[in-house]
Every structure is written in C-alpha cells, then in structure tokens.
N, C-alpha and C positions, 0 to 999 in steps of 0.2 A: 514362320512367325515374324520372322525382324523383315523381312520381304515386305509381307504385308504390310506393317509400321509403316515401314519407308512411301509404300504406294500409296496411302493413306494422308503421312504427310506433304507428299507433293501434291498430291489430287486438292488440300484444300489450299493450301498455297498458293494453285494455281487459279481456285478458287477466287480467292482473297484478290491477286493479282485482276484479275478480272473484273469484279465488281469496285475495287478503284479504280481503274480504265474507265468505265464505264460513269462513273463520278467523277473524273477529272474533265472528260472529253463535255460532256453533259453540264459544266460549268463554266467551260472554257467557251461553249456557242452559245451560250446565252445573248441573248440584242434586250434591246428597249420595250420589246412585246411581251419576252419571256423575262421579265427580272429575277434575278437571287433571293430565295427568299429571306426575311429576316435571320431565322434561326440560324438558317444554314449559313450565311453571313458571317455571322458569330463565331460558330463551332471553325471557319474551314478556317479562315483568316485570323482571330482572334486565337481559339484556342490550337489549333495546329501550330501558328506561329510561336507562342509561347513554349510548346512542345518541341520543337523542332531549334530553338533558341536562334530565330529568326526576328528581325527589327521589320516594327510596321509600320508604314507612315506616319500613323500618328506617334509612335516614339520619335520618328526622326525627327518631326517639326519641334517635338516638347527637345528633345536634345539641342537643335541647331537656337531655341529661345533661349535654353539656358547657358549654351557658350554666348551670345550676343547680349548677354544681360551681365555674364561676368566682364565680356570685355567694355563694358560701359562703367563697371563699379572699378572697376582696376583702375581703365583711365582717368578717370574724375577727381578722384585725388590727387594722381600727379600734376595735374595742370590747374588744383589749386595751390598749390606746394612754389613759395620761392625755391630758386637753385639751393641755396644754402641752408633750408629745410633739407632736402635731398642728398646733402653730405654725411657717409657714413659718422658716426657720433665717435666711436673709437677708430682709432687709426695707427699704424707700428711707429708712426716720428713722435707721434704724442708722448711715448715712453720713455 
C-alpha cells in the first residue's frame, strides 16, 4: 500500500519535472520567428515573478525613478536654505 503511494508520487513528480523542462527549454529558444506569446508572457514573467517574490524590470526601473526623485526633493531644499537656516534651532550652550 504505502509502496505503491510512494511510486505514485514520484511517477508524477517526475511527471511534473518534465513538462517544465520541456516549458522552460521551449521559452528559452524562442528567436524573432517564433515569438512569446502574449499570454504566456504574462503568466511566466509577471505572475511567476510575483510568486516566486522575484523583482521585474519594470519594478526596477519604477524603484531606481523613485530613489532619483527622492534625491532631487532632498536636495532642493538644502541648497535653497542659507547656512544659518541649517543650524540646528536648539543646541546644549543655549541652556
């Protein structure tokens, strides 16, 4: 009984193993003749990556905007700021 179970479970495992081989190897030779299709697009890159908690290009570009947008708001003020704007307002001699 548990025998069986076991043969069972490997037999589709190996299954499973196989028909993604056959899906990874089959995406990876794609050229300009044979394109990705839309959907599959989608599913492999999009929602794998999400699944897998993997960053996609287009996160990285929106991430790498949004530090170069902080460091443009940061800067701006300091370099409209006199020096003596920029002195801390309380200080320990003041006491």
């Amino acid at each position: 009984m548990i025998a069986g179970v076991y043969t069972t479970f490997v037999m589709l495992m190996n299954t499973w193993s196989v028909m993604l081989t056959v899906l990874v190897l089959n995406l990876h030779h794609r050229n300009e003749c044979r394109p990705i299709p839309a959907w599959l697009r989608i599913v492999a890159f999009e929602g794998l990556a999400r699944l897998l908690c993997m960053y996609t290009q287009q996160h990285v570009l929106v991430y790498q905007h949004r530090i170069q947008q902080r460091r443009k708001s940061s800067a701006a003020p300091l370099q409209s700021c006199s020096t003596a704007d920029r002195r801390p307002r309380h200080s320990l001699h003041e006491v």
